[in-house]
N, C-alpha and C positions, 0 to 999 in steps of 0.2 A: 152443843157443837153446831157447827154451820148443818145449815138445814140440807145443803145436798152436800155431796161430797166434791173430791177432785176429781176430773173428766181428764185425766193425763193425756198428752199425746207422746207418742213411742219417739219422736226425733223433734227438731227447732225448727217447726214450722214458724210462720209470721204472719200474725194480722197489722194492718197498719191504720191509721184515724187522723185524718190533718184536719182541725178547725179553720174554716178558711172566711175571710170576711167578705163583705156584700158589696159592692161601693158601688154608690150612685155614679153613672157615668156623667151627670152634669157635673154636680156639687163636687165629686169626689170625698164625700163623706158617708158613713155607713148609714146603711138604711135595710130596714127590718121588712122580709118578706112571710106569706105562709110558703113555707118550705115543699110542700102541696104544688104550689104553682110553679116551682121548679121542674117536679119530677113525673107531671103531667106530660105525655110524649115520649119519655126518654125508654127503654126498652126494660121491660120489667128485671133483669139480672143485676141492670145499673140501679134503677129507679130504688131498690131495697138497699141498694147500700149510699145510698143521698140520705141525710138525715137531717132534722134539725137540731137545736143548741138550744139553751138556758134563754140567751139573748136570740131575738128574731133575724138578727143582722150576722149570723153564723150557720154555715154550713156543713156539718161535715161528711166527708169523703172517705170512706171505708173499704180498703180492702176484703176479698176472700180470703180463705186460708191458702195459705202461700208457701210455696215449697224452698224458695230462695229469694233471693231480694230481684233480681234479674224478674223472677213472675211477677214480685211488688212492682216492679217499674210497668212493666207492662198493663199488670189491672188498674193503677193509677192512671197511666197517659188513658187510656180507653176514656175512664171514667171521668177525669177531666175535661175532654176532650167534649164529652156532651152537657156535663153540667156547666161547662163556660157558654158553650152555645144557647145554653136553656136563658142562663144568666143576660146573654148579651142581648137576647132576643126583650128583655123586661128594663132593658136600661139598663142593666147593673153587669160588674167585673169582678171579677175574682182577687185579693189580694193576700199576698203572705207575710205574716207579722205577727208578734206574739202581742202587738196593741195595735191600735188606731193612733195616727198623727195626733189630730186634733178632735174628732165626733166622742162627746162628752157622753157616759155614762146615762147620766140622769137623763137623755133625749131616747134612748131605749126603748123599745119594746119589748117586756115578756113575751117567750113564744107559749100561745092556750095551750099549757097539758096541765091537766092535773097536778100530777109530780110536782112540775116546775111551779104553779103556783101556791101550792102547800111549802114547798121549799122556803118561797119569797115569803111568806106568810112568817115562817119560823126564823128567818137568817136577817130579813130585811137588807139593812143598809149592807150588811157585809158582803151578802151574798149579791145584789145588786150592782155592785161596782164592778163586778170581778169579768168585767170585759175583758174578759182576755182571750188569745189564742194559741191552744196548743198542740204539740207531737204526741199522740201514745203511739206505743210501740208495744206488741204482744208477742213471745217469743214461747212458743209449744215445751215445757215440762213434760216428763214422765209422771209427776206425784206432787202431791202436797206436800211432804217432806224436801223436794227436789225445789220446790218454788219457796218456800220457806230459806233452804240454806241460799239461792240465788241472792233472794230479797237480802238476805243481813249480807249480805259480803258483797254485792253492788252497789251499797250505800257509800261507799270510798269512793269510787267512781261517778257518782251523779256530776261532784260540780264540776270535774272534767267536761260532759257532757252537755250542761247548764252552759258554760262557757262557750265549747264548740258552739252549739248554736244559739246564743245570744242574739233578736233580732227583736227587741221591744225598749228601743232607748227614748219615743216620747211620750206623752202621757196628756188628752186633755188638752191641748195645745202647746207642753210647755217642753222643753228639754228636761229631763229628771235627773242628767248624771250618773244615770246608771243604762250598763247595754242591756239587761235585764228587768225592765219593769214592772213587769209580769210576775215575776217571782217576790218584790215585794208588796206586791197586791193578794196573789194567792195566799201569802202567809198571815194574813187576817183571818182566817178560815179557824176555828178551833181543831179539825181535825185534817191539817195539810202541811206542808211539808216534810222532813224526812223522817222515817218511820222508826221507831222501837227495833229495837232489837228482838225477834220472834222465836226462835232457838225452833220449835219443832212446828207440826200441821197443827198437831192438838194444840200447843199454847197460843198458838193467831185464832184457833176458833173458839179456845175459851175467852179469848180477848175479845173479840165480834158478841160471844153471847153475852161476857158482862154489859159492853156495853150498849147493847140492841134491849138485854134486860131490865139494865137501869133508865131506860129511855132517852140516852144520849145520839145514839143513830139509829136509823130506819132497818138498815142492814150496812153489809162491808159495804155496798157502793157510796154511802156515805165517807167510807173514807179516804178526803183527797190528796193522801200521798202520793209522795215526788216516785215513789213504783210500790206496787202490791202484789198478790197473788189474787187470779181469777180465776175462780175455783168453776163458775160455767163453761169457760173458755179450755180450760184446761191449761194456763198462760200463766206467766211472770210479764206484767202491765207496768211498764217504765212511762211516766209522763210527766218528766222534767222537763222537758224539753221545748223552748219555743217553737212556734210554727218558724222554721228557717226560712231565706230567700229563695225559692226554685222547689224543685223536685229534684235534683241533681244531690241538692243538700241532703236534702231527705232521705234519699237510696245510703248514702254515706253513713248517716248518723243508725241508719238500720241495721247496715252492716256490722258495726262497732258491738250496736248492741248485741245484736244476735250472737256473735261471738263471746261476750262478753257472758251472757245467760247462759251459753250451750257448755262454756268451759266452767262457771259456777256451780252451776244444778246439777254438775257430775261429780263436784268434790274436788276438781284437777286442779293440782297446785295446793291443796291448801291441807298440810298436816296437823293431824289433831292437837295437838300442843300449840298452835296458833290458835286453832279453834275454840282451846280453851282459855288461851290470853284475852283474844278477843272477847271474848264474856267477859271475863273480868277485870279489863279497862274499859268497859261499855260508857263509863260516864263521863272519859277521857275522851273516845272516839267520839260521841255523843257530841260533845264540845266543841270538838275537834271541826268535826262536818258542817255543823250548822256555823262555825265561823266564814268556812271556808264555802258551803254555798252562796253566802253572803257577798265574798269578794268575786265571786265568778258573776253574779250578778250585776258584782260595781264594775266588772273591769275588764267581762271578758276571757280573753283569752291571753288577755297579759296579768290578769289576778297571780297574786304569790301565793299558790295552796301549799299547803303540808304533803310532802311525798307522803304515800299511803304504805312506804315499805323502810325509808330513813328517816322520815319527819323531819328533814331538812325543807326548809322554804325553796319551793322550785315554782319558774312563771307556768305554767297553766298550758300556754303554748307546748310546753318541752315536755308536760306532763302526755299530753296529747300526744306527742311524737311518738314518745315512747309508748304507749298503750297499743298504738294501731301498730307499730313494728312488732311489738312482741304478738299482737294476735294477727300476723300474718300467713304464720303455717296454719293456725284455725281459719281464718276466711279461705284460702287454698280448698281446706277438706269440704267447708259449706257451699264453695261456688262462688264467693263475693269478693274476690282478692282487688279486682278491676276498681270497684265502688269502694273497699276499701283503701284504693289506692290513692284515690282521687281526694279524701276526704284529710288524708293527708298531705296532701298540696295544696286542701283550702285549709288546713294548720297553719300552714308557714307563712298564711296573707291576710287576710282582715273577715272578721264576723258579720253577719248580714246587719248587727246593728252599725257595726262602722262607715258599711254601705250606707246606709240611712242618712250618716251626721255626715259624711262626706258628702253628700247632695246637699242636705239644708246649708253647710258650710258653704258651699259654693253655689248656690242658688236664692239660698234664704229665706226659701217658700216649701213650707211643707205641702202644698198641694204637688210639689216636686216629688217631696218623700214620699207621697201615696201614688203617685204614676210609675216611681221604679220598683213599690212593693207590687204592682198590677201586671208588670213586666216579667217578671220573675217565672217566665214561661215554662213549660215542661224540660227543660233544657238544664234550668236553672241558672241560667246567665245574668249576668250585669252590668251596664253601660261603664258606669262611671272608675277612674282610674284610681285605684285603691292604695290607702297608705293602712297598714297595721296599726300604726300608733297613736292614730288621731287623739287628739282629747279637745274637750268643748272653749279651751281657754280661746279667745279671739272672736268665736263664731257670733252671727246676730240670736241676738234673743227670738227666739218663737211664739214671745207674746207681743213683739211688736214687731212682727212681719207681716205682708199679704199673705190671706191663707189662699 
């Protein structure tokens, strides 16, 4: 069994974590710092929750534990608020993106830990590509059992989620085609994307000690699924999610989840004889999911998922509608109705990656796409005038543009 147990908390508290990239203010390309010379100055409360990443050109941004999303915004604007200046003061900007335009991989820096280079050691090429940035979201359980039933019955919902915030459409200099790039990079990993179905505490920690026993992983933080249970934290750890454009996005996508974890890990809504279907079409759903992450990847928020209650094909968009409507009387009870509000009026108009292709479309220079990810202020706003339905047919290519 896991070596400690579950630290439950009694209600849906929220911890929050944005990966956030480094960008040279000349080049506008990422560039790798000691994380150390960030947090030099800043005041010791912030300074612990600055961290660094895998890659040296990654920061991230940690909340405390958080009573509601409203104190999320708040510990975030704070905490931004000095590590930009830390940042600005070294040449470098904050951007938000689940990738980089064009700063290639292979130009990286490891950041010195231990960890991290015992990792690179064991994963090499896979693990070194996986520039990427992303959302965890940590949502307070009662129990292992509690985080266990959240984890299996939040898996219908990821690519909703995936969707909603889609904000990694280039890759390396190129357009990829997909608003999601990130997530076909993550899924290289042997132990990432969507997770098994877990059914209790005991069978996720008999599965952690097979496989920490057979020597497959170090422990569960090896495993980078699309959400887990964190059994130190006390939390159900959703980290689908791209880094979005703003903090505005981000308060939205928290709300969703939080609601979404606080009404699962209670059991509401979901009669045993579901419960029991579910297990046994698990290779059905199983199927199901991973197609349909897939298209939320390709597409966004106009992907055609599988309703999660008629298995009728519905766009993604409309899936979205209706999730944040129905969990409207639950954001009310938690405090979040306002952010949940909002996150539904960024449903109904375009993905921070469409933001993206709509600047290179009309610009043609990705050094563009990287000044409107850098823009992407505590506000979370964005210049440029947005269509939902953009697609890459017409645009200039990004391998023979000015970068």
């Amino acid at each position: 069994m896991l070596a400690h147990g579950f630290q439950g908390s009694p209600s849906s508290t929220l911890g929050v974590e944005i990966e956030l990239q480094l960008i040279d203010a000349g080049t506008l390309g990422l560039r790798g710092v000691d994380v150390k010379s960030l947090t030099e100055g800043l005041p010791p409360a912030i300074a612990g929750s600055v961290r660094g990443e895998f890659h040296a050109c990654c920061v991230e941004v940690a909340t405390g534990i958080c009573r509601d999303v409203d104190e999320v915004r708040r510990d975030l604007k704070e905490k931004l608020r000095w590590v930009s200046g830390a940042a600005a003061a070294r040449g470098l900007m904050l951007a938000w993106g689940g990738t980089h335009p064009f700063s290639d991989w292979k130009d990286q820096a490891i950041t010195d830990d231990p960890r991290y280079r015992a990792l690179a050691e064991s994963y090499r090429e896979t693990l070194l590509r996986q520039l990427t940035f992303g959302l965890h979201v940590h949502v307070g359980v009662e129990s292992g059992d509690a985080a266990v039933r959240a984890c299996d019955r939040i898996r219908e919902y990821l690519p909703v989620l995936l969707a909603l915030s889609a904000n990694s459409p280039f890759w390396c200099g190129r357009a990829t085609g997909l608003q999601s790039h990130r997530m076909e990079i993550m899924g290289s990993l042997p132990a990432a994307g969507i997770p098994p179905y877990l059914g209790t505490w005991e069978a996720f920690g008999n599965l952690v000690d097979h496989l920490t026993g057979a020597g497959l992983i170090g422990s569960f933080k090896d495993l980078w699924w699309d959400v887990r249970p964190s059994p130190a934290h006390g939390t159900l750890e959703v980290r689908i999610c791209d880094v979005p454009l703003g903090l505005d996005a981000v308060l939205g996508l928290t709300a969703l989840i939080q609601c979404l974890v606080h009404t699962l890990a209670r059991g509401e809504g979901i009669p045993e004889a579901e419960v029991r279907r579910d297990r046994d079409v698990e290779h059905l759903t199983a199927a199901t999911l991973q197609q349909d992450r897939w298209l939320a990847a390709r597409h966004g928020l106009d992907a055609m998922l599988v309703h999660p209650r008629t298995a009728a094909r519905t766009r993604a968009r409309a899936l979205a509608r209706e999730l944040i409507e129905g969990f409207m009387p639950v954001a009310s009870e938690l405090g979040c109705s306002d952010h949940l509000d909002r996150l539904r009026a960024r449903a109904r108009g375009a993905t921070g990656a469409a933001a993206q292709l709509s600047t290179f479309g009309r610009t043609g220079s990705l050094r563009e796409v990287v000044r409107l990810t850098t823009r992407a202020d505590s506000s979370g706003h964005w210049h440029p005038s947005l269509s939902p339905m953009l697609t890459l047919r017409g645009m200039p290519d990004p391998m023979g543009s000015s970068l």
